[in-house]
C-alpha positions as CSV (number, residue, x, y, z in Angstrom):
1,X,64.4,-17.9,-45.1
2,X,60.8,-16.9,-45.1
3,X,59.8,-16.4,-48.6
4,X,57.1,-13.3,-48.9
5,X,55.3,-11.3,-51.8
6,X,55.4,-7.3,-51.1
7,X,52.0,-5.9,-51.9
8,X,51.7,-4.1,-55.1
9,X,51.1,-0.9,-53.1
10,X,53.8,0.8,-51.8
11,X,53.1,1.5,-48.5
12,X,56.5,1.9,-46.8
13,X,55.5,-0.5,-43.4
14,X,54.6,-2.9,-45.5
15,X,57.5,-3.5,-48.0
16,X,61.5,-3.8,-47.8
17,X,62.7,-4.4,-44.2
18,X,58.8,-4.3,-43.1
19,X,57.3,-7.1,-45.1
20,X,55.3,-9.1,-42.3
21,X,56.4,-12.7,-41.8
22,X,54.0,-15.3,-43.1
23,X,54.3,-18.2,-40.4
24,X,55.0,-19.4,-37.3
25,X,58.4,-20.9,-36.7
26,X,59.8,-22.8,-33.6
27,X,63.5,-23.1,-33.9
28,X,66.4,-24.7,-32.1
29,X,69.9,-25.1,-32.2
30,X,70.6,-21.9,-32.7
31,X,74.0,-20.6,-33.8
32,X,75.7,-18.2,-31.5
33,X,79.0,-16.2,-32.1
34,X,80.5,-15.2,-28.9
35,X,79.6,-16.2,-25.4
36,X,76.0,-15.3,-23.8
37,X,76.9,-14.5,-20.7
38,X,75.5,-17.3,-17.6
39,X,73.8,-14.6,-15.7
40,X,71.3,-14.4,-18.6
41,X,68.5,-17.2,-17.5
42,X,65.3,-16.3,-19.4
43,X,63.3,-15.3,-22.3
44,X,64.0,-11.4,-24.6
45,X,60.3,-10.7,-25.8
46,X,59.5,-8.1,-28.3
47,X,56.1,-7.4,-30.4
48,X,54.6,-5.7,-33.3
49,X,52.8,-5.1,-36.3
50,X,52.9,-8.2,-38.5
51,X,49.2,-8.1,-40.6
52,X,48.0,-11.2,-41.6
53,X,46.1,-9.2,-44.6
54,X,46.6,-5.9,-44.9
55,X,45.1,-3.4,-47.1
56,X,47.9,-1.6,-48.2
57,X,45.8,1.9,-48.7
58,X,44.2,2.4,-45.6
59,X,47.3,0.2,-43.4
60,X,49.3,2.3,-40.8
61,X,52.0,0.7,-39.2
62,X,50.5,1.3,-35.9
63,X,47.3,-1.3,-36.4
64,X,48.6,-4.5,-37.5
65,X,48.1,-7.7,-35.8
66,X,50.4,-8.6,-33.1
67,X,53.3,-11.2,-33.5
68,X,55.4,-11.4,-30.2
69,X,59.0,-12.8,-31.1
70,X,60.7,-14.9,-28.3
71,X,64.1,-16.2,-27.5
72,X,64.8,-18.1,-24.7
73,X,68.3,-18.2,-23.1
74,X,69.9,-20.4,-19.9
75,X,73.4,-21.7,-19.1
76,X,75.0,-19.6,-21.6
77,X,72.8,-21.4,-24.5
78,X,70.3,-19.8,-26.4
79,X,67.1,-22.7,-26.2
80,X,64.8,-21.5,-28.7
81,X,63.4,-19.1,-30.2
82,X,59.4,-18.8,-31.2
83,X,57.4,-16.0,-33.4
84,X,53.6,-16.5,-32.2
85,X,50.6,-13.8,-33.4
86,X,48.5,-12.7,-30.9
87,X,45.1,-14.8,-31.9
88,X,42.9,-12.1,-31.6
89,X,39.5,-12.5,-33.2
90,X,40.6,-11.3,-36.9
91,X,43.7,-13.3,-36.9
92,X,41.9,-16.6,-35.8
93,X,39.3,-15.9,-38.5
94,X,42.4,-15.4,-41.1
95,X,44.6,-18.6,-40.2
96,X,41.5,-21.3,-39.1
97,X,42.5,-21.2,-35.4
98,X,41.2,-21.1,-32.1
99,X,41.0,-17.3,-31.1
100,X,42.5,-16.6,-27.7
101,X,39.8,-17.3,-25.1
102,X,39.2,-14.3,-22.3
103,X,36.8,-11.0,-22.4
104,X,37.1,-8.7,-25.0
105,X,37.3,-4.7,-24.7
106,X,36.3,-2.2,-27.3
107,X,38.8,-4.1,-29.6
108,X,41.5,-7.0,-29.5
109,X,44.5,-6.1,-31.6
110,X,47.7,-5.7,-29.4
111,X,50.7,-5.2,-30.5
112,X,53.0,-2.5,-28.9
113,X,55.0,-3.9,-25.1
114,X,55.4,-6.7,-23.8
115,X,56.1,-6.7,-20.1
116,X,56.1,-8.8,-16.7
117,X,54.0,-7.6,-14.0
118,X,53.3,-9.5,-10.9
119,X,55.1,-12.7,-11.9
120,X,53.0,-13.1,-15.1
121,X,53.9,-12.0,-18.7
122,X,51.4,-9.6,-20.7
123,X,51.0,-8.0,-24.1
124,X,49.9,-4.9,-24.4
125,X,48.0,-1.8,-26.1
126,X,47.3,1.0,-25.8
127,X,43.4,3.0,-26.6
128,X,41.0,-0.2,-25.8
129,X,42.2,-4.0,-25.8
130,X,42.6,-6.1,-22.3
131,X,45.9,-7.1,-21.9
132,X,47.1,-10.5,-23.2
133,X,48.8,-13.0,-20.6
134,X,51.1,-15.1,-22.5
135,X,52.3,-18.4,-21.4
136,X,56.6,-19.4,-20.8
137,X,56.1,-20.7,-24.8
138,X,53.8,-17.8,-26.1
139,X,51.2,-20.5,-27.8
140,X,49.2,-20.1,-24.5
141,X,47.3,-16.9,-24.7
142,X,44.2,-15.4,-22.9
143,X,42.6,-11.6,-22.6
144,X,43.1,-10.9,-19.0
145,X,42.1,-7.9,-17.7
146,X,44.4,-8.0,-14.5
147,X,41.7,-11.1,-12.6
148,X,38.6,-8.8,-13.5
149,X,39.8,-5.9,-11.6
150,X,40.6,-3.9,-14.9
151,X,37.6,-2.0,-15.6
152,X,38.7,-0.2,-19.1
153,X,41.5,0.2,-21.4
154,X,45.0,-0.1,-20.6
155,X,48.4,1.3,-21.9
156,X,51.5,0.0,-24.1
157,X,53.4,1.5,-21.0
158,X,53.1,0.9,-17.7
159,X,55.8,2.4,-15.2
160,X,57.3,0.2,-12.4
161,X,58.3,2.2,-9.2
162,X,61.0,0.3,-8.0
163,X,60.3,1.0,-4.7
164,X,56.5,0.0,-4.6
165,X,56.3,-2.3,-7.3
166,X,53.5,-0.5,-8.5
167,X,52.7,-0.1,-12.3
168,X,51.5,3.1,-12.9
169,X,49.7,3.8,-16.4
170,X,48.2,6.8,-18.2
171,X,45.2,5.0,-20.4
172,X,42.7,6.7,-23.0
173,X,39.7,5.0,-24.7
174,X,39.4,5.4,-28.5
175,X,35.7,6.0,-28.0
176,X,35.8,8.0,-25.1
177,X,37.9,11.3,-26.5
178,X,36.7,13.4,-23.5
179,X,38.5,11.2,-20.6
180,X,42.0,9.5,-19.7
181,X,42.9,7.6,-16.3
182,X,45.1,7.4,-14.3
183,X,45.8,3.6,-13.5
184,X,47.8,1.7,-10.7
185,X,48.2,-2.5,-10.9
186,X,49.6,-3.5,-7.3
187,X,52.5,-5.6,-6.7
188,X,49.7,-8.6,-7.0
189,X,48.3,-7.8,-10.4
190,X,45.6,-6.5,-9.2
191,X,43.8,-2.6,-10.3
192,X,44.0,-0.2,-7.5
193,X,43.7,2.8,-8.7
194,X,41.3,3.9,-12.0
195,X,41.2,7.8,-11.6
196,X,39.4,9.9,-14.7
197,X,40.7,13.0,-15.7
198,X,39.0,14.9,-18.2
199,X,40.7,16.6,-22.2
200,X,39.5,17.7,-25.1
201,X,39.6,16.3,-28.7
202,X,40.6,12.7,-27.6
203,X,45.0,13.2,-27.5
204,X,47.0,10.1,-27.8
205,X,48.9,9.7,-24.9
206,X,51.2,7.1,-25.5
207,X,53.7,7.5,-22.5
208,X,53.8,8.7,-19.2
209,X,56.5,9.1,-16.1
210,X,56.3,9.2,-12.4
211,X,58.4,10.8,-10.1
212,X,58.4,10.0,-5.8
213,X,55.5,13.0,-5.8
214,X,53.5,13.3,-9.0
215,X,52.5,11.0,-12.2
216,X,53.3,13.1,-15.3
217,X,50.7,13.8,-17.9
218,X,51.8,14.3,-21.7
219,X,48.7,16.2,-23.4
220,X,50.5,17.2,-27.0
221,X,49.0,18.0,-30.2
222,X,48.1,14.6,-31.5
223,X,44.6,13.8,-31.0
224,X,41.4,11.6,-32.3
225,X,40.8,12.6,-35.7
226,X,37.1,12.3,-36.9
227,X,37.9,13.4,-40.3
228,X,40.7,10.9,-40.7
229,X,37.8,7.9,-39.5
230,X,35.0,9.1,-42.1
231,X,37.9,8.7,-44.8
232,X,38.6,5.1,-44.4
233,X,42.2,5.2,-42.7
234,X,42.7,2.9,-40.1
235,X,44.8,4.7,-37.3
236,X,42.3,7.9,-37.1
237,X,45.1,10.0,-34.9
238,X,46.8,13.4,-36.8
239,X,48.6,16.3,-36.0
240,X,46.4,19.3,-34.3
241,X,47.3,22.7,-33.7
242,X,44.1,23.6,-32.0
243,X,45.1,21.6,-29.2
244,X,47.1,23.7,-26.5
245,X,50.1,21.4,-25.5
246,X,50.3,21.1,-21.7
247,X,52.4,18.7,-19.3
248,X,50.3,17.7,-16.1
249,X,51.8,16.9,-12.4
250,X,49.2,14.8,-10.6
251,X,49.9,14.1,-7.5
252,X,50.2,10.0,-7.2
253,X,47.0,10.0,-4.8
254,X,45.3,13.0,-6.3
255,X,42.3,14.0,-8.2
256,X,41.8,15.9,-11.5
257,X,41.0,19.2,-9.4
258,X,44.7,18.7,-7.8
259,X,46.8,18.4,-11.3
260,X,49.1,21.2,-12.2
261,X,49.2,21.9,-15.8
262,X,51.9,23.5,-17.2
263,X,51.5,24.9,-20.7
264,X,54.6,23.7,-23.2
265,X,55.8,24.5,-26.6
266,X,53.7,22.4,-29.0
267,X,55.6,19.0,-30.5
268,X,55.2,15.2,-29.8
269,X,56.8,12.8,-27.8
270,X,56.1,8.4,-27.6
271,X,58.6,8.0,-25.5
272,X,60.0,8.8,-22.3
273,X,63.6,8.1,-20.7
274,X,62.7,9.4,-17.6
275,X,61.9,11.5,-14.5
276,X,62.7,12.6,-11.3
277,X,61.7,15.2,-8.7
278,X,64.6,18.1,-7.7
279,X,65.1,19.6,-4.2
280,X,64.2,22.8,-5.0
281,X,60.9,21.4,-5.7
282,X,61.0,21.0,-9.4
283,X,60.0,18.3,-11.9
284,X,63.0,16.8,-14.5
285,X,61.3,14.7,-17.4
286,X,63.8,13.3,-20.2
287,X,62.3,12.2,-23.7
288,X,62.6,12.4,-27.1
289,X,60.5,14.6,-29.1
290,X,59.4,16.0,-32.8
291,X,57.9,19.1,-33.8
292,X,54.9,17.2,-35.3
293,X,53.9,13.9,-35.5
294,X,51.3,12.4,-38.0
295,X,50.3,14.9,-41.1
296,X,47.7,14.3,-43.0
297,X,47.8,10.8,-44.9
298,X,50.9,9.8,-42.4
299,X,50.9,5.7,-42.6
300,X,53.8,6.2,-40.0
301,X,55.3,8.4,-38.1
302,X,56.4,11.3,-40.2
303,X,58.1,14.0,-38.8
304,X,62.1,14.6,-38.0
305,X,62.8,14.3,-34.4
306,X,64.3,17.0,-32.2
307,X,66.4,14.6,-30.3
308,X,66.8,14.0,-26.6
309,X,65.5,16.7,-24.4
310,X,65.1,17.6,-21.1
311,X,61.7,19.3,-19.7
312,X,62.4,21.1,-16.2
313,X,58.9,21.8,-14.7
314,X,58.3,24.3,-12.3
315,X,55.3,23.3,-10.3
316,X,55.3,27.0,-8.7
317,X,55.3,28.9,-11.6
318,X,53.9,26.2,-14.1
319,X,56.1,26.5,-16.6
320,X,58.6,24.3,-18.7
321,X,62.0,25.1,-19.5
322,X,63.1,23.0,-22.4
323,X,66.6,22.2,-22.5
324,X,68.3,20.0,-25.6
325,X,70.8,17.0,-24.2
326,X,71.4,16.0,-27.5
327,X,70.1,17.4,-31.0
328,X,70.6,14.1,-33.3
329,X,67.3,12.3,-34.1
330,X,67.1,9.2,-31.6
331,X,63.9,7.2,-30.5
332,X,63.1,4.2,-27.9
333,X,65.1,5.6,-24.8
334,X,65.5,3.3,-22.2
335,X,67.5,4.3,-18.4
336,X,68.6,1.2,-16.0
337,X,64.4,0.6,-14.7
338,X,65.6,0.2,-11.4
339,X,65.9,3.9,-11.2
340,X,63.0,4.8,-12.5
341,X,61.5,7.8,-11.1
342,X,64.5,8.5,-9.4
343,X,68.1,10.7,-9.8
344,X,70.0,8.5,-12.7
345,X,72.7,8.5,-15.1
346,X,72.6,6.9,-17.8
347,X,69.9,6.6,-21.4
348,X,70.4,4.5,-23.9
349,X,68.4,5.3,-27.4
350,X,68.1,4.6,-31.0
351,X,69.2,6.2,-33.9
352,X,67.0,7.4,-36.2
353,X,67.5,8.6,-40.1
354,X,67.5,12.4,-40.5
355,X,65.2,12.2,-43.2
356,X,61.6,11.0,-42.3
357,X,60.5,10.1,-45.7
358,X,63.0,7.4,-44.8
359,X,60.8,6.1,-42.4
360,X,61.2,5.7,-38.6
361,X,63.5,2.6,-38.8
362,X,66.6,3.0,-41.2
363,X,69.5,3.7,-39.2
364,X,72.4,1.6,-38.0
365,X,73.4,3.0,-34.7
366,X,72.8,3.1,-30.8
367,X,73.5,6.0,-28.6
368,X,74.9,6.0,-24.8
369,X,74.1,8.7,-22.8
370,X,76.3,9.4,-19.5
371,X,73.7,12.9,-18.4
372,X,76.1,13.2,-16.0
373,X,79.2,14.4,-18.2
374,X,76.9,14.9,-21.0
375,X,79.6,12.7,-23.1
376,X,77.1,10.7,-26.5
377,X,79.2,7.4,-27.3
378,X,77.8,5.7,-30.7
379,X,77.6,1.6,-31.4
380,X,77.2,1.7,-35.5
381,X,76.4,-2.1,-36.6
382,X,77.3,-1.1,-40.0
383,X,76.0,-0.8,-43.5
384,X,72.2,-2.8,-44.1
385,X,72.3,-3.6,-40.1
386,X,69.1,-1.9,-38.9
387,X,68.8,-2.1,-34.6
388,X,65.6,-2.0,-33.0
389,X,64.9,-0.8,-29.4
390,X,68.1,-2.4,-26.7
391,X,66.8,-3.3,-23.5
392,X,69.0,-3.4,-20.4
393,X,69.7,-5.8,-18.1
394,X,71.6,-5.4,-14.8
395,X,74.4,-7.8,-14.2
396,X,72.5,-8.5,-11.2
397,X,69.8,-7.0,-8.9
398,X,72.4,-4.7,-7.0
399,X,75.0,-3.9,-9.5
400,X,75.3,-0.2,-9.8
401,X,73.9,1.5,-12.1
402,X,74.5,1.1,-15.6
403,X,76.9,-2.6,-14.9
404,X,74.5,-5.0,-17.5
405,X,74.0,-6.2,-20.8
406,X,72.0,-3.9,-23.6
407,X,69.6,-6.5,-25.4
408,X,67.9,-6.1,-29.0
409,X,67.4,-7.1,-32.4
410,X,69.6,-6.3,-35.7
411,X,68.2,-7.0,-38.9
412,X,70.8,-7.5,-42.1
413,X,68.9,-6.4,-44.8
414,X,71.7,-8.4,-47.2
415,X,71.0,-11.6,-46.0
416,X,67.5,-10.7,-44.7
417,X,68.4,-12.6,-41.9
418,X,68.3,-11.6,-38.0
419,X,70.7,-11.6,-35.1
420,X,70.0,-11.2,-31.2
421,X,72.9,-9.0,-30.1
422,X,74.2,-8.7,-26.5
423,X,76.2,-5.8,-25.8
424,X,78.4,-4.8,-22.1
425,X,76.9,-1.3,-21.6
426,X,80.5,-0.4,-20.0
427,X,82.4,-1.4,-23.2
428,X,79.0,0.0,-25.2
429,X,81.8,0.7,-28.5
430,X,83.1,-2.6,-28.2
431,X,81.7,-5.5,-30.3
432,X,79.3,-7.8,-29.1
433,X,79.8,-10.1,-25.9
434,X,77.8,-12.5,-27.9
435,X,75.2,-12.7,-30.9
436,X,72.3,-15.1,-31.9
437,X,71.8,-15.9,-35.3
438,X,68.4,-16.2,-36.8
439,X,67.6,-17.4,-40.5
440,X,64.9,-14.9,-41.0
441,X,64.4,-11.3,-41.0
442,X,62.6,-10.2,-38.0
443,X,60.1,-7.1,-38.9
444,X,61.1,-3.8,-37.4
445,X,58.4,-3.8,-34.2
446,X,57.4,-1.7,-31.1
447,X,58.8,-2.8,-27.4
448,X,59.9,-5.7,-26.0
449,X,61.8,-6.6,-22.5
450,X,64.0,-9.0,-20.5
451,X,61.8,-11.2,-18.4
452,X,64.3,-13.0,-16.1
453,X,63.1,-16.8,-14.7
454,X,62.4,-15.4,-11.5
455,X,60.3,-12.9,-12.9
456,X,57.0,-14.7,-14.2
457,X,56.2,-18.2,-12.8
């Protein structure tokens, strides 16, 4: 077990189940209960916040350094798993090491997605850092900003079309509150597309969704906070009411002049499930949402969620219709990605604690979603076992929808110890197909993914 001191100051991401690791581990022989099934030949990545010095008053979750947590599985053995912080500048300074070599862009912390795109591995942010390409072990690390062709920032989340291979990405520049772009890396990894469209007061647009005709624009009521800067917080983003909320439908190939923004009741969404077009010419986007996010002195996200919704935008008419799929508070909701931006079934989410003083991260549950019969099935791990965010993985490249594995992280706060769970999606109630034991407790992070071996070279 990792041994750590909580800081004397209470601030809730840094304490209990949030205390940040301390070193870097490379373990072995790891213990499994079960049987990981042989189609799994690869490596489960997630990343987050883990500071290497904090200052407790002024910390928000959102802007610690980066540790990316890796476990690599083949032949029905899990090989190894490694914990490796992203060596921007700071953290090089604060553990004597070699910072990460590669150009540098408005800032270098990252710490939110980790994803493969064009056979190489990156870690990502959103607001003004170049992506990080990560080597098959995660100690090789270099600021690559897509071979040069990246001109500015990037996002946490880039959207795969399935049928293009494109990644398409809705990116904003802390600096720049006035602008956000619309950006498209090609199959190859390289930037084809960097389109501005102008805002006001600087929103934090965290997420975005594509259908086969538009890319969909979230401008909600969370925006760059000067006020919030000048007062020494580190994460200068707050709740606005001045800011009209408004849902955008560019057209993939078009031009600011050609979005159609449609006005929406204010709240606040991260996260997408996702979207598809209708054929009476309409616009389905599934997400999760709150009624605010971020009130003043927020060192988290702070406000209860209104569950799983589902936005039907008219194009014609521009407006939203805002329908509920499921009222209990849920975050993280992740569809099968080969149907992104397409007609699908099936959502998979997290739990989340009715209470937000509680915290973002203190529930013990997953949630299926069949949108089809509009049936909620519930995976609890049980008292002081706290999931993160479940990937999933198809079976194989042409199973039908929904035939996979759901992939994620459980902390037991008891034992302060972590396991790798791997659950059948079909038999989502049953217990685990198999689970990989880790001695340490993992911090509660952001995103992470299954990158198959065929995925990254």
């Amino acid at each position: 077990m990792i041994n750590t001191v909580a800081p004397t100051h209470a601030n809730p991401f840094l304490t209990g189940m949030h205390t940040p690791m301390t070193e870097e581990r490379t373990l072995t022989e790891l213990a499994v209960t079960g049987t990981i099934p042989a189609g799994l030949d690869g490596r489960y990545l997630r990343i987050g916040p883990n500071p290497v010095a904090p200052d407790p008053a002024s910390y928000h979750w959102f802007i610690g350094d980066g540790m990316v947590h890796g476990l690599a599985l083949a032949d029905g053995r899990a090989v190894w798993y490694r914990n490796r912080w992203i060596r921007s500048n700071a953290v090089a300074r604060a553990r004597g090491v070699a910072p990460a070599p590669g150009p540098r862009h408005d800032f270098d912390t990252v710490n939110t997605n980790v994803v493969a795109i064009g056979g190489r591995t990156f870690a990502l942010v959103e607001a003004g850092s170049y992506p990080v390409e990560l080597g098959e072990t995660l100690d090789d690390q270099c600021y690559n900003p897509f071979d040069g062709t990246l001109q500015g920032s990037f996002s946490a989340h880039p959207h795969r079309d399935p049928k293009t291979g494109e990644q398409h990405a809705i990116c904003y520049e802390g600096h720049e509150p006035g602008i956000i772009r619309h950006v498209v890396v090609n199959a190859t990894r390289q930037v084809i597309r960097e389109e501005p469209v102008a805002v006001k007061h600087g929103p934090m647009i965290h997420d975005c969704a594509i259908t086969d005709r538009f890319v969909i624009i979230l401008d909600l009521p969370v925006t760059f906070s000067m006020k919030t800067l000048v007062a020494g917080h580190g994460f200068p983003y707050r709740w606005n009411p001045a800011h009209a909320a408004r849902v955008g439908l560019m057209p993939r190939q078009g031009r600011q002049e050609d979005i159609i923004w449609c006005p929406v009741s204010p709240g606040y969404a991260f996260h997408v499930a996702n979207a598809h077009d209708t054929a009476d010419g309409k616009v389905i986007l599934d997400l999760c949402v709150y009624d605010t996010m971020f009130g003043t002195g927020a060192q988290g996200p702070d406000a209860r969620s209104r569950g799983l919704e589902r936005w039907i935008i008219n194009p014609a008419d521009r407006t939203v219709t805002i329908r509920t799929l499921d009222a209990a508070p849920q975050e993280f909701p992740r569809p099968d990605e080969r149907f992104f931006g397409q007609p699908y079934r099936y959502v998979w989410s997290l739990a989340l604690p009715p209470d937000p003083a509680d915290r973002f991260i203190d529930a013990t549950a997953l949630y299926a979603h069949d949108l089809t019969t509009g049936e909620r099935q519930i995976h609890d791990f049980g008292a002081n076992h706290y999931p993160g965010e479940f990937v999933f993985v198809p079976e194989t490249a042409d199973s039908p929808e929904g035939h996979g594995w759901l992939i994620g992280f459980v902390i037991d706060m008891a034992t302060e110890t972590t396991d790798l769970v791997i659950l059948d999606a079909r038999r989502f109630q049953e217990p685990p197909v198999a689970t990989i034991h880790l001695p340490h407790r993992v911090p509660p992070g952001f995103h992470g993914n299954w990158i198959g071996r065929g995925e990254t070279r």
